[in-house]
SETOR-654174 format. One record per atom (N, C-alpha, C): atom name; residue in one letter; x, y, z. Coordinates in steps of 0.02 Angstrom, whole numbers, plus 50000, padded with zeros to 5 digits. Each point is the difference from the previous one (the first is absolute). Example, Ala and Ser with C-alpha at 12.3 -4.5 7.8 and 13.67 -1.06 7.14 Angstrom:
{'N','A',{50660,49716,50390}}
{'CA','A',{49955,50059,50000}}
{'C','A',{50045,50060,50000}}
{'N','S',{49982,50053,49964}}
{'CA','S',{50042,50059,50003}}
{'C','S',{49961,50055,50037}}
This chain:
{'N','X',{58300,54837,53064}}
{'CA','X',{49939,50018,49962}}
{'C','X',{49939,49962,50025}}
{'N','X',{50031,49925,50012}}
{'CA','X',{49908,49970,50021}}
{'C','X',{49990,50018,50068}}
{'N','X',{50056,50027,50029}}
{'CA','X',{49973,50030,50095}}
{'C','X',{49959,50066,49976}}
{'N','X',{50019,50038,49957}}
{'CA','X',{49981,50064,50006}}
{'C','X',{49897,49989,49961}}
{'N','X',{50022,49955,49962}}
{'CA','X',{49917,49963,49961}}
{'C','X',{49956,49976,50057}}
{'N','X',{50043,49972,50057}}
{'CA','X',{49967,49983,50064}}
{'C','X',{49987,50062,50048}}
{'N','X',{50008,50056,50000}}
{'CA','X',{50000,50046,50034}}
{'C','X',{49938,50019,49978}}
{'N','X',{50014,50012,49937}}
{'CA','X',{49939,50045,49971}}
{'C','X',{49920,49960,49999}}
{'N','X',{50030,49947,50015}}
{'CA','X',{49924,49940,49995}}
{'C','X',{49964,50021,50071}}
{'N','X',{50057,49987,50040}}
{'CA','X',{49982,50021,50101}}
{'C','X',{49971,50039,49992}}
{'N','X',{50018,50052,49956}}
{'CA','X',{49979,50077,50026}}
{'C','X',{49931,50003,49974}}
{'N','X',{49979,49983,49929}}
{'CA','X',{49939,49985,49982}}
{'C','X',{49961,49965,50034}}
{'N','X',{50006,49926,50027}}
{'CA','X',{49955,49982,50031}}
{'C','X',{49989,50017,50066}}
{'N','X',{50053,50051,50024}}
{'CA','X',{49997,50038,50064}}
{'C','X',{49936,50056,50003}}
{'N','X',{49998,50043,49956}}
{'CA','X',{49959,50066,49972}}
{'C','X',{49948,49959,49997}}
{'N','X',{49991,49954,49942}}
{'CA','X',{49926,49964,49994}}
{'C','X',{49983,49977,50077}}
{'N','X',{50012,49965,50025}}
{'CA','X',{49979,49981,50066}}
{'C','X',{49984,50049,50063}}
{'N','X',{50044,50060,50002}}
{'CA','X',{49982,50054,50020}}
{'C','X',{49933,50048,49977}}
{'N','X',{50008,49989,49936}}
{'CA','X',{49930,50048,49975}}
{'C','X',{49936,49967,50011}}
{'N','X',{50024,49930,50017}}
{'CA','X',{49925,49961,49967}}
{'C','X',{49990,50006,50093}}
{'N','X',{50035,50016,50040}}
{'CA','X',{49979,50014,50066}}
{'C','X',{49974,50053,50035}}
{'N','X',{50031,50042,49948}}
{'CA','X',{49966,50071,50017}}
{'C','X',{49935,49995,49974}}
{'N','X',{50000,49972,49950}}
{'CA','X',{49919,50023,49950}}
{'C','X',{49962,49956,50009}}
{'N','X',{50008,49951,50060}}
{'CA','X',{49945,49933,50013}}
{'C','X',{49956,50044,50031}}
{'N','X',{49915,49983,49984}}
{'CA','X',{49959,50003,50014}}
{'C','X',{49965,49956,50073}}
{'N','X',{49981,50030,50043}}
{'CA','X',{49965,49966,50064}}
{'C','X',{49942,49954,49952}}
{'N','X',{49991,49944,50011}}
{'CA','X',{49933,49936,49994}}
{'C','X',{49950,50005,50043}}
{'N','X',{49944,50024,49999}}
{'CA','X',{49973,49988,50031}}
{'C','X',{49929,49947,49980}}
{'N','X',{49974,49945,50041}}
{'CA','X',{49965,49952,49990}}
{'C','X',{49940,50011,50025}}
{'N','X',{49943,49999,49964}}
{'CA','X',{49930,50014,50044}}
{'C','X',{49964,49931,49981}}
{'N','X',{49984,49956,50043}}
{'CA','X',{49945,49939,50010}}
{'C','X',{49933,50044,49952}}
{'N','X',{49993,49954,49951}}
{'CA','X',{49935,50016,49957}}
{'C','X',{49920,49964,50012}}
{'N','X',{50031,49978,50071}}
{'CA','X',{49935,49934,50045}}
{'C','X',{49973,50050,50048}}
{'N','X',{49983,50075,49999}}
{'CA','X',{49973,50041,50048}}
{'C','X',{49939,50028,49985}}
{'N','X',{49982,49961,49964}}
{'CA','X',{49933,50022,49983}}
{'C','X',{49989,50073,49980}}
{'N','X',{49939,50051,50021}}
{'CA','X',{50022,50059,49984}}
{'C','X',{50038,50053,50042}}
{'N','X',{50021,49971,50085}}
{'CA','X',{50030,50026,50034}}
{'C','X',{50059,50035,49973}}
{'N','X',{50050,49962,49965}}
{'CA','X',{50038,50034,49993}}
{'C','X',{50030,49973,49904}}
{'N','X',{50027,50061,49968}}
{'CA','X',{50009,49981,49938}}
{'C','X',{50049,50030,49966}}
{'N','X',{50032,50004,49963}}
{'CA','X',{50049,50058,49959}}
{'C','X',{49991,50010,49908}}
{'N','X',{49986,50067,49994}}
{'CA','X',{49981,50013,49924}}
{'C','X',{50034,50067,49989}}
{'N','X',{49999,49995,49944}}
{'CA','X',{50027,50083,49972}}
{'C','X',{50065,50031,50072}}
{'N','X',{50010,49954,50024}}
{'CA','X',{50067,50038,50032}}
{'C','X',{49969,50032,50073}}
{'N','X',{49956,49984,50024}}
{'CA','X',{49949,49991,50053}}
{'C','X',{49982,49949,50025}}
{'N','X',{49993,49987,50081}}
{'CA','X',{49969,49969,50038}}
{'C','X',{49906,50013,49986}}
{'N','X',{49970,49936,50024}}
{'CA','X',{49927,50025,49996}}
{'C','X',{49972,49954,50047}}
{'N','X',{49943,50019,50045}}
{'CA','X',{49969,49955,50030}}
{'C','X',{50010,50015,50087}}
{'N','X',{49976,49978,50035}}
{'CA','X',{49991,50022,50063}}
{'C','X',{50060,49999,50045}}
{'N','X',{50044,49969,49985}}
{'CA','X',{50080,50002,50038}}
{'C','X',{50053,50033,49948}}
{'N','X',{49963,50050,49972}}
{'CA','X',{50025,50006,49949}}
{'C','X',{50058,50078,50051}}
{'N','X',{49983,50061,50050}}
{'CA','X',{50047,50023,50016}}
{'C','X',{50036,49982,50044}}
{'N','X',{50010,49974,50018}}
{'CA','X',{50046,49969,50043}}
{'C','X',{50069,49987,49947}}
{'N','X',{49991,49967,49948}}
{'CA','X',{50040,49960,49983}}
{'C','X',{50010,50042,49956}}
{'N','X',{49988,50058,49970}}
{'CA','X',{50019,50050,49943}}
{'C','X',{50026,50065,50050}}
{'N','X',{49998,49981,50056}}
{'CA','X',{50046,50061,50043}}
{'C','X',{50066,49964,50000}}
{'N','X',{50001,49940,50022}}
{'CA','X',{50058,49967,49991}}
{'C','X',{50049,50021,49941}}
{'N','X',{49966,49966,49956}}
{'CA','X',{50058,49987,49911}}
{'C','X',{49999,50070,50006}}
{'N','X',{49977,50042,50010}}
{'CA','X',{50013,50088,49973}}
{'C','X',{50056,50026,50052}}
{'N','X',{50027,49956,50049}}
{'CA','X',{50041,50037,50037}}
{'C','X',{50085,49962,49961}}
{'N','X',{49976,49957,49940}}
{'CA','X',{50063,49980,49973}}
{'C','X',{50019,50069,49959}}
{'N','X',{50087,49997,50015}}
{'CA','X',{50016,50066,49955}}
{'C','X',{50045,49938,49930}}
{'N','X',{49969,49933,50000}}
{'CA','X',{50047,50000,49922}}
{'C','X',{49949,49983,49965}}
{'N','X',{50003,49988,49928}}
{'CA','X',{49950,49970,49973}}
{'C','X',{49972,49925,50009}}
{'N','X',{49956,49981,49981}}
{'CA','X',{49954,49926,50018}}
{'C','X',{49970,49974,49931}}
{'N','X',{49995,49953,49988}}
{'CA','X',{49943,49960,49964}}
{'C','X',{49958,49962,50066}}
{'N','X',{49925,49992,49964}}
{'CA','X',{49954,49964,50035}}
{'C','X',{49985,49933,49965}}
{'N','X',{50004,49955,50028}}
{'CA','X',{49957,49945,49954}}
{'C','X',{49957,49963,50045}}
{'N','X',{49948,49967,49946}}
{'CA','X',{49922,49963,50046}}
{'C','X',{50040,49924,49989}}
{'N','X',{49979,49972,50060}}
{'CA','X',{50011,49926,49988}}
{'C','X',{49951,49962,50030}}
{'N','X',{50003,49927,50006}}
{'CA','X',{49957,49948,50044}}
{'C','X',{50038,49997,50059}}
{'N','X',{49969,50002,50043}}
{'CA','X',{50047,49991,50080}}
{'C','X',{50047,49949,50002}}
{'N','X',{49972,49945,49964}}
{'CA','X',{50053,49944,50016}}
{'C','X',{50058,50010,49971}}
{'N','X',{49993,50029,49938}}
{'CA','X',{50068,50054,49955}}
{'C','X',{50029,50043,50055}}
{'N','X',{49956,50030,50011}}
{'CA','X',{50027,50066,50060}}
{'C','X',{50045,49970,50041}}
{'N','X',{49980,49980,50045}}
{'CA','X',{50033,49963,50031}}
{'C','X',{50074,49932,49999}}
{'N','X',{50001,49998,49940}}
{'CA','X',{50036,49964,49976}}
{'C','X',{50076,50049,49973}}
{'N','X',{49960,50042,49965}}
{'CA','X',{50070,50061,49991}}
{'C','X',{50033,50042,50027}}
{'N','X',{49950,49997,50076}}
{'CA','X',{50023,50045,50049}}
{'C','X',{50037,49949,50034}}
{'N','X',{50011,49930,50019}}
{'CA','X',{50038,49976,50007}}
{'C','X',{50062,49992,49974}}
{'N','X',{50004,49986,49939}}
{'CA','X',{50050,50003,49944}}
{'C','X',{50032,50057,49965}}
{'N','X',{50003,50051,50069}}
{'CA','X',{50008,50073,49968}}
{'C','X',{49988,50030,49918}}
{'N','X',{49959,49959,49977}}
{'CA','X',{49962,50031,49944}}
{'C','X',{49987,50084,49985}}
{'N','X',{49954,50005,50065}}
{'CA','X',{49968,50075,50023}}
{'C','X',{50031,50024,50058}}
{'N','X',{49996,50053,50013}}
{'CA','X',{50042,50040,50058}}
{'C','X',{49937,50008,50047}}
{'N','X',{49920,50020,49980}}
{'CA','X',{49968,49997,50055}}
{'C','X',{49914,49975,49974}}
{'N','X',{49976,49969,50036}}
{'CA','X',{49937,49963,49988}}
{'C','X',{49921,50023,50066}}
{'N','X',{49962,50005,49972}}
{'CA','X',{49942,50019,50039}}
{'C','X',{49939,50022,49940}}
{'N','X',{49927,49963,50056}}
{'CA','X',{50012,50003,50061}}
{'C','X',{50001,49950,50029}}
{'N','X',{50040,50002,50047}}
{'CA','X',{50015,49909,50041}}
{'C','X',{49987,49984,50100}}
{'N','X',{49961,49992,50010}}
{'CA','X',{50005,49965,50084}}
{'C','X',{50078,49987,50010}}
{'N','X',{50007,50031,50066}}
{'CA','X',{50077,50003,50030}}
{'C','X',{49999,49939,50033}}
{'N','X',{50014,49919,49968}}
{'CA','X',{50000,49957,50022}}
{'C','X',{50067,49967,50038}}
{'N','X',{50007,49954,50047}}
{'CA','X',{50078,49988,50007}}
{'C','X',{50010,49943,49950}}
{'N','X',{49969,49975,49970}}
{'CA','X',{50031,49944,49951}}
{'C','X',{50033,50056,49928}}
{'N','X',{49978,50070,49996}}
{'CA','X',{50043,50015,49943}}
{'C','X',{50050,50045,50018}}
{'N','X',{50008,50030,50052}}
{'CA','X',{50044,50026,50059}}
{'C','X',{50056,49945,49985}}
{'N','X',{50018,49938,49986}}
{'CA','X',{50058,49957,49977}}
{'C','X',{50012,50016,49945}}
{'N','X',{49976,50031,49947}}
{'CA','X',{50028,50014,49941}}
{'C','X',{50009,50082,49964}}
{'N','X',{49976,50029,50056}}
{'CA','X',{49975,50075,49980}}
{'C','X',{50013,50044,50054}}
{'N','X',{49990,50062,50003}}
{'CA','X',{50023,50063,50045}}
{'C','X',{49886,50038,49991}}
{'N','X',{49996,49983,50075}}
{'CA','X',{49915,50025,50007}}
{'C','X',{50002,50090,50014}}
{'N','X',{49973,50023,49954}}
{'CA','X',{49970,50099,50033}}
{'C','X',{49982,49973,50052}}
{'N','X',{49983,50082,50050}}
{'CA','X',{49955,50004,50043}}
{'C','X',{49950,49996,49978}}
{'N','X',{49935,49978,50037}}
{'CA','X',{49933,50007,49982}}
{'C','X',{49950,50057,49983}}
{'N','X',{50021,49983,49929}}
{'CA','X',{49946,50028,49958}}
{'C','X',{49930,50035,50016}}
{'N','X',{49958,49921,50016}}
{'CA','X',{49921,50009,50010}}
{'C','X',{49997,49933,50028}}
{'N','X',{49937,50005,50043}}
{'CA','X',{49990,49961,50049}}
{'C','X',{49953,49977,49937}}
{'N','X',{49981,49926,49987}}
{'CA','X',{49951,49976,49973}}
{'C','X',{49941,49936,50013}}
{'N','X',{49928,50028,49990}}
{'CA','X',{49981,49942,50059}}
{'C','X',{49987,49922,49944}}
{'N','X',{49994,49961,50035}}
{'CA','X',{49989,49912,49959}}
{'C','X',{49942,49976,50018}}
{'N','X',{49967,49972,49960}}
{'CA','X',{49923,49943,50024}}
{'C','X',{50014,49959,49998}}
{'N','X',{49982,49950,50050}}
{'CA','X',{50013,49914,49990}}
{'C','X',{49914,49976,49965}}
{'N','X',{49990,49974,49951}}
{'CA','X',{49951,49952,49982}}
{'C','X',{49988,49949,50011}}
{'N','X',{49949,49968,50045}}
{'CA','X',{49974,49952,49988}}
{'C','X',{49936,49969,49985}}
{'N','X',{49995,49936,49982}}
{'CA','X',{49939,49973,49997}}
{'C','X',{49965,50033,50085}}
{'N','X',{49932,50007,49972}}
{'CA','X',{49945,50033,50031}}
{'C','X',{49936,49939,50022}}
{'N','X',{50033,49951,49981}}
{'CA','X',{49945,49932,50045}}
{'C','X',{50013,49990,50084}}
{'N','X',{50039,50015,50032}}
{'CA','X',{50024,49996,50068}}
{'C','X',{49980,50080,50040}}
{'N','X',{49986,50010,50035}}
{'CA','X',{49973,50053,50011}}
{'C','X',{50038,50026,50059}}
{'N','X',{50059,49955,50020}}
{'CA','X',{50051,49991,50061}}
{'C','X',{50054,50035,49958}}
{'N','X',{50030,50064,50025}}
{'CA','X',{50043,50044,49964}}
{'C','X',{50071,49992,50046}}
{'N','X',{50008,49964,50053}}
{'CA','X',{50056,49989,50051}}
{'C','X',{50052,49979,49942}}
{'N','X',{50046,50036,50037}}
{'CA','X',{50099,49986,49949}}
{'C','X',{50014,49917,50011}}
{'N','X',{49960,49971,50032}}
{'CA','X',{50005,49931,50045}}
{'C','X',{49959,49957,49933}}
{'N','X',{49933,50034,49966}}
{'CA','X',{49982,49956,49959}}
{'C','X',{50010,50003,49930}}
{'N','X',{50022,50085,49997}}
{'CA','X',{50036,50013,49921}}
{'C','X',{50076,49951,50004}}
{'N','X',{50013,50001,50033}}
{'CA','X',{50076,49948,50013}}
{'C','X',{49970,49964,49979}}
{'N','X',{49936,49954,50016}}
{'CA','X',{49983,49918,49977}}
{'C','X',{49972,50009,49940}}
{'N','X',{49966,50054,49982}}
{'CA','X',{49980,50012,49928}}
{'C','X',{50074,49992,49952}}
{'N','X',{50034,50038,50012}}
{'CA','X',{50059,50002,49974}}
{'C','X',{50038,49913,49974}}
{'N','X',{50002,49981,50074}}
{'CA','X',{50029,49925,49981}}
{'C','X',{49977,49944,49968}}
{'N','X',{49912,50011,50012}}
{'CA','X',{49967,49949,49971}}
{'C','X',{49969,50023,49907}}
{'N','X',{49999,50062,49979}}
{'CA','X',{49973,50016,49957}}
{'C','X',{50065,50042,49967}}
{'N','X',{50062,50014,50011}}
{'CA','X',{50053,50018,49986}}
{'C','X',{49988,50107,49981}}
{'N','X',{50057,49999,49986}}
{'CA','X',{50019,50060,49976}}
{'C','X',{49985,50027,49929}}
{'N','X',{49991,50054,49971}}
{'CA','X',{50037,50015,49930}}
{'C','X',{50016,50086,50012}}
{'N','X',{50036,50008,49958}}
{'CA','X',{50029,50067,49997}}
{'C','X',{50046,50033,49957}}
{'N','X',{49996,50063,49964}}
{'CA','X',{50040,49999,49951}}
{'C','X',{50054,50002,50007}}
{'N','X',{50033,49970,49929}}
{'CA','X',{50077,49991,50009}}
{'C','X',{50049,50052,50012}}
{'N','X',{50039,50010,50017}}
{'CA','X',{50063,50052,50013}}
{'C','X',{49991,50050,50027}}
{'N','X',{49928,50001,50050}}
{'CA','X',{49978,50048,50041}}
{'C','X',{50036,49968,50067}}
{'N','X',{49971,50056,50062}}
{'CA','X',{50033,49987,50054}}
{'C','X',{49919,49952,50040}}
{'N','X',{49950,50007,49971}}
{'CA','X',{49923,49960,50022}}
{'C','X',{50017,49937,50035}}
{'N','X',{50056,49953,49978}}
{'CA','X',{50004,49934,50043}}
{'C','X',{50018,50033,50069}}
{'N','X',{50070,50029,49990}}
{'CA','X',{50013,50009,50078}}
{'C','X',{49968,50065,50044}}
{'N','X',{49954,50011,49984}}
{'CA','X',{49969,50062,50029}}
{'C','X',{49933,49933,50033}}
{'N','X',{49962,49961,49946}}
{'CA','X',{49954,49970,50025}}
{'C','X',{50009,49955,50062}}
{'N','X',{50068,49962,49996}}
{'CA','X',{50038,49943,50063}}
{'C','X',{50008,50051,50046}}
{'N','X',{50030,50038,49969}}
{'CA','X',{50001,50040,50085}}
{'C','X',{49929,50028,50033}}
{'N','X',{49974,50011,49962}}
{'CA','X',{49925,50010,50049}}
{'C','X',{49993,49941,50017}}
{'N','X',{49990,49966,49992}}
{'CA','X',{49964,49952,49996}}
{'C','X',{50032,49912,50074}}
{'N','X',{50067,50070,49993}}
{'CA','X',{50026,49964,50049}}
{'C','X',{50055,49916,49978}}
{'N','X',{49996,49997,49952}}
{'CA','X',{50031,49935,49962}}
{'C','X',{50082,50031,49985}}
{'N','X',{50060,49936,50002}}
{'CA','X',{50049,50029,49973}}
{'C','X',{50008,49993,49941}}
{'N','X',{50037,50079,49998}}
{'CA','X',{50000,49991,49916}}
{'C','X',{50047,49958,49951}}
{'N','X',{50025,49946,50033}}
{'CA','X',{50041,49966,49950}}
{'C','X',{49959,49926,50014}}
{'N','X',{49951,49990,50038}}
{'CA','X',{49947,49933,49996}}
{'C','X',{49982,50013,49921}}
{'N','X',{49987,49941,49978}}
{'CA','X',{49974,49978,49935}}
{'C','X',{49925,49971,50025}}
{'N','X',{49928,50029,49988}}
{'CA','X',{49953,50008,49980}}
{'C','X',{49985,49934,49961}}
{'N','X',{49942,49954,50017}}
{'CA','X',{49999,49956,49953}}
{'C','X',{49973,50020,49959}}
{'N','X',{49963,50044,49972}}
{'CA','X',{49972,50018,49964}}
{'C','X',{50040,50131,49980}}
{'N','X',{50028,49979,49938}}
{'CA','X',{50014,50074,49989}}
{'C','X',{50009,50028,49947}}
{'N','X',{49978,50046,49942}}
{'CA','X',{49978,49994,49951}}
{'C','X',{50019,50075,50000}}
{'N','X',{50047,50010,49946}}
{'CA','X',{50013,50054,49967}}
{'C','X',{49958,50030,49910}}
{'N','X',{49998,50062,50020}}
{'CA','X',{49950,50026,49949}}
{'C','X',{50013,50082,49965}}
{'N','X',{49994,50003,49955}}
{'CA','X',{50029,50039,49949}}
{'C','X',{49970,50083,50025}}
{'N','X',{49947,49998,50010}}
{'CA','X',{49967,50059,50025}}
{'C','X',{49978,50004,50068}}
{'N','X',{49986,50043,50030}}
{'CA','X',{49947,50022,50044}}
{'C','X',{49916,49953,49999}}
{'N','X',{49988,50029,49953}}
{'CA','X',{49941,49977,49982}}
{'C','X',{49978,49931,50007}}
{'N','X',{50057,49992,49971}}
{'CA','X',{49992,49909,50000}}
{'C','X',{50015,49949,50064}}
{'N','X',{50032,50041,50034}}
{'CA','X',{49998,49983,50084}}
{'C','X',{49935,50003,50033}}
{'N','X',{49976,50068,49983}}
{'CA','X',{49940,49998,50040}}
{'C','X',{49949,49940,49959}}
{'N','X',{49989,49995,49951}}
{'CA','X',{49972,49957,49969}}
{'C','X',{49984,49929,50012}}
{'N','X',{50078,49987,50026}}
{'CA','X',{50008,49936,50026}}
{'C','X',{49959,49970,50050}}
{'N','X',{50006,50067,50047}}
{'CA','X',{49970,49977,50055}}
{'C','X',{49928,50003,50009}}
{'N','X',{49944,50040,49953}}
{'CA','X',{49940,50022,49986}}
{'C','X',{49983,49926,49973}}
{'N','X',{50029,49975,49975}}
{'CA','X',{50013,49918,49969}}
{'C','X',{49991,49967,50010}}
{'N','X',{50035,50005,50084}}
{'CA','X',{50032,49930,50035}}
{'C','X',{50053,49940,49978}}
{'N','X',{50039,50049,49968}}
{'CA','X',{50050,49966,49968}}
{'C','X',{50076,50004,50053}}
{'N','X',{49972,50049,50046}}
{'CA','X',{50055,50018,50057}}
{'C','X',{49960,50040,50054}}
{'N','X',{50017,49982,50054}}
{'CA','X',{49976,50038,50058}}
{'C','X',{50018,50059,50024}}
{'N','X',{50082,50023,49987}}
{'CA','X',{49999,50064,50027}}
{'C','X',{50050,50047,49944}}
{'N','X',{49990,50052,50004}}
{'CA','X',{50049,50053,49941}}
{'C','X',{50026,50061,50054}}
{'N','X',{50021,50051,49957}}
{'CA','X',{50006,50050,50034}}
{'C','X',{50030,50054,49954}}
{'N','X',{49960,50080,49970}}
{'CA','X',{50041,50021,49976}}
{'C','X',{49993,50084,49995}}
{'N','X',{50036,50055,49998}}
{'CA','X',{49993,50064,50031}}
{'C','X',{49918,50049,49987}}
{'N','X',{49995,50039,50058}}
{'CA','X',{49931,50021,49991}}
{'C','X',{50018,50040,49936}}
{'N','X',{50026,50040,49964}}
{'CA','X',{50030,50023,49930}}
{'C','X',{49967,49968,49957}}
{'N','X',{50039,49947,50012}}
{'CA','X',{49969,49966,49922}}
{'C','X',{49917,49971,50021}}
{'N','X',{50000,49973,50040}}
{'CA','X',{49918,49969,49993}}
{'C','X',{49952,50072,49994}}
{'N','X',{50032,50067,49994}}
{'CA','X',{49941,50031,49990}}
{'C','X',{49992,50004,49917}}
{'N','X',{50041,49974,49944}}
{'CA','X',{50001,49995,49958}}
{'C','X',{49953,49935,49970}}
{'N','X',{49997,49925,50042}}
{'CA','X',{49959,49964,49976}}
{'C','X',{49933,50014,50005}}
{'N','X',{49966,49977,49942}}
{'CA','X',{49926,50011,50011}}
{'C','X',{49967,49950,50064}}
{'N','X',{49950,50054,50039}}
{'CA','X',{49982,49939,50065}}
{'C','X',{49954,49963,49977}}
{'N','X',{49995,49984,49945}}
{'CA','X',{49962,49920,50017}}
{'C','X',{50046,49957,49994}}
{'N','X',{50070,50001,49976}}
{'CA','X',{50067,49952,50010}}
{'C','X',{49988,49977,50089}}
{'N','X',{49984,50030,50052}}
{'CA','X',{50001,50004,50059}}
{'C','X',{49941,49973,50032}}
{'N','X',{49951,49972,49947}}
{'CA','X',{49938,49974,50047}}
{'C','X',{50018,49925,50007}}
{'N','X',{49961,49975,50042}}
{'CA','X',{50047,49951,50054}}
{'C','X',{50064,49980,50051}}
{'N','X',{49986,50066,50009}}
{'CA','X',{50096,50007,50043}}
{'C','X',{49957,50044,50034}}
{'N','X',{50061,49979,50050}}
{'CA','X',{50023,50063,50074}}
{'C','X',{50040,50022,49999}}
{'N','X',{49970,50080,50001}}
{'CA','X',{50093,50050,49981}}
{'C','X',{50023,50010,50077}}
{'N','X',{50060,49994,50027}}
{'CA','X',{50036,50016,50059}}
{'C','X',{50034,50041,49999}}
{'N','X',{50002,50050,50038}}
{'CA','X',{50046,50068,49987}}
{'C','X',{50067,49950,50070}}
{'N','X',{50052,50020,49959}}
{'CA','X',{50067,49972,50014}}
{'C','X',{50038,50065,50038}}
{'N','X',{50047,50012,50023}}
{'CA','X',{50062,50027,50009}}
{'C','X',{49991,50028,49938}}
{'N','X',{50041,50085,50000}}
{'CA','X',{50018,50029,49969}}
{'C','X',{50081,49978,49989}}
{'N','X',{50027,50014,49944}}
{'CA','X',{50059,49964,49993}}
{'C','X',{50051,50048,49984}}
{'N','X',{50081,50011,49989}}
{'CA','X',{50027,50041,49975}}
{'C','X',{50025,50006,49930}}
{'N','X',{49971,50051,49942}}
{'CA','X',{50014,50000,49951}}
{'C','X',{50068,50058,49965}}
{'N','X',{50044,49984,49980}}
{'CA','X',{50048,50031,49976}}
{'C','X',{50022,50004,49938}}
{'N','X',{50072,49975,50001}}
{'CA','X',{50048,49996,49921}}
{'C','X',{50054,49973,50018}}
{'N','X',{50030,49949,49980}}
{'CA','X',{50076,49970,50001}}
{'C','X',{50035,50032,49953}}
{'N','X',{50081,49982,49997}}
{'CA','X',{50059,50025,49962}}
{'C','X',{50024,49958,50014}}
{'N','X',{50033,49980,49927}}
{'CA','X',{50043,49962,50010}}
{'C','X',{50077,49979,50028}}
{'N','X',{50012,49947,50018}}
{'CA','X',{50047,50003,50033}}
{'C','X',{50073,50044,49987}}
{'N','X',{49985,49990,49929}}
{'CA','X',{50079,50022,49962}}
{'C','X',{49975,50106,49997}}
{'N','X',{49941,50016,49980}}
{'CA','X',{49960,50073,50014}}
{'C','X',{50031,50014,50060}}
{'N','X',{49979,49969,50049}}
{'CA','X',{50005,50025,50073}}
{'C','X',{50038,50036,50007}}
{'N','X',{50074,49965,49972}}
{'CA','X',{50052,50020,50024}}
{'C','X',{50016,50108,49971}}
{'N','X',{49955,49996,49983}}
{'CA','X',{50026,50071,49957}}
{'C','X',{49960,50059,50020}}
{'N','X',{50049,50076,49994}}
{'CA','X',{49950,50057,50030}}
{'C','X',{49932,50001,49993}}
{'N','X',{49979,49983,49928}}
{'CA','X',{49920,50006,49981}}
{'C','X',{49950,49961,50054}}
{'N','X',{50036,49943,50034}}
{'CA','X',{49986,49953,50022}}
{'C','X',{49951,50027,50097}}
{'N','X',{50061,50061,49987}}
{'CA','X',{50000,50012,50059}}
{'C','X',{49929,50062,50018}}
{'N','X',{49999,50049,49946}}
{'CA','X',{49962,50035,49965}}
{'C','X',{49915,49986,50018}}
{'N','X',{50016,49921,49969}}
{'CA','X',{49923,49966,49989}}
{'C','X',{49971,50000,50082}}
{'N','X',{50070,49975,50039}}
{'CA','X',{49994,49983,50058}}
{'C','X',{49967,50031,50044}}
{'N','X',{50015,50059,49969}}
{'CA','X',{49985,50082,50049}}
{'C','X',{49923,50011,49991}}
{'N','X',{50009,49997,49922}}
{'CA','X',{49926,50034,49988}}
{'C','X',{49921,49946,50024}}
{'N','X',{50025,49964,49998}}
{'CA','X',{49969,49926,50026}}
{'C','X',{49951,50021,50067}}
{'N','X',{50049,50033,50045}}
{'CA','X',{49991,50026,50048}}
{'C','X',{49959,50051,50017}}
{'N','X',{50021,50067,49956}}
{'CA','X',{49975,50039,49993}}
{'C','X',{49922,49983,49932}}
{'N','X',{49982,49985,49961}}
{'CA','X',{49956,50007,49974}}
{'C','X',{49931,49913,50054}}
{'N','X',{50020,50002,50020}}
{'CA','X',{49962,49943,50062}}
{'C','X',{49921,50018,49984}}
{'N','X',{49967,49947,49980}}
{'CA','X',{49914,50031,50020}}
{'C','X',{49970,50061,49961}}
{'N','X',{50051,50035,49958}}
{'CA','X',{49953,50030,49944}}
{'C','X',{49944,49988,49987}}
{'N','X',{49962,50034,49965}}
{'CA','X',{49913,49998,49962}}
{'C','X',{50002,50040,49973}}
């Protein structure tokens, strides 16, 4: 009698675990730090990268939830298989260790800021700007290692001076300040700050960079996974 009480338990928590696999919903994570580039409401993308990335999710055939988060969240759950897929994100190799990168999305371009007292724009003296007047940049963006690498510095040197900051805004701010010498952050969003945030700086048009979507590691592994993969491809450079 208690084998057959054990049977029937298996079999229940067999069905439950099966159903709750069939009827899982895809996660998807959208960074709520994009200013008006990109956004999600009413079950819609909005904002200027907005088809690209709604050709994508529409080539999913299961259902999805969307949720807005802070990048540093974002990023944190897409590590911790929280979410199955997150964007929009720079195809960096530091998250390439924890994640599965689309093909590229959209090419996106970056400004480096700096103080505007030196009138010498050489990568030779933004380097010394950099070391002597330090960095800032917002947090859980890809801005540090996009700026070292221009800039020619490695990116695991520690900066005597480097200063993390909650917004955009407040990066550029910094440096209008002189509270930091150099920033850096996508032409997207700075068309959203008002330009007098920008008087006293030099805007530098940077490298265009590659912008996509990760999945998570444990996502990856699955048809949908593969799906995303495709369409990734195919919806490239939309408008």
């Amino acid at each position: 009698m208690d084998f057959l009480r054990f049977l029937i338990a298996l079999f229940v928590l067999l069905s439950l675990t099966l159903s709750h696999s069939i009827s899982a919903k895809v996660l998807i994570g959208v960074s709520s730090e994009n200013g008006e580039s990109l956004k999600y409401s009413r079950k819609h993308f909005h904002g200027e990268l907005k088809s690209a990335y709604s050709c994508v999710i529409n080539h999913l055939d299961t259902d999805y939830d969307v949720i807005t988060v802070p990048q540093v969240r974002l990023i944190k759950m897409l590590q911790n298989n929280k979410i199955d897929i997150a964007l929009p994100l720079l195809l960096l190799p530091q998250r390439d260790l924890f994640a599965v990168r689309s093909a590229t999305i959209y090419q996106v371009g970056y400004e480096l800021i700096s103080q505007s007292a030196d009138p010498d724009l050489s990568i030779e003296n933004l380097r010394r700007q950099a070391n002597l007047n330090g960095i800032v940049y917002k947090r859980g963006t890809g801005a540090r290692t996009l700026m070292l690498k221009y800039l020619g510095i490695d990116k695991n040197e520690s900066l005597s001076h480097e200063q993390q900051v909650s917004t955009w805004q407040q990066a550029v701010d910094f440096v209008a300040k002189n509270r930091a010498g150099i920033t850096a952050l996508p032409t997207v969003i700075a068309k959203d700050i008002e330009p007098h945030h920008f008087d006293g700086v030099t805007r530098i048009k940077m490298p265009d960079h590659q912008l996509g979507l990760y999945m998570s590691s444990r996502f990856a592994k699955s048809a949908e996974a593969t799906v995303i993969n495709d369409a990734s491809k195919t919806c490239k450079e939309i408008r």
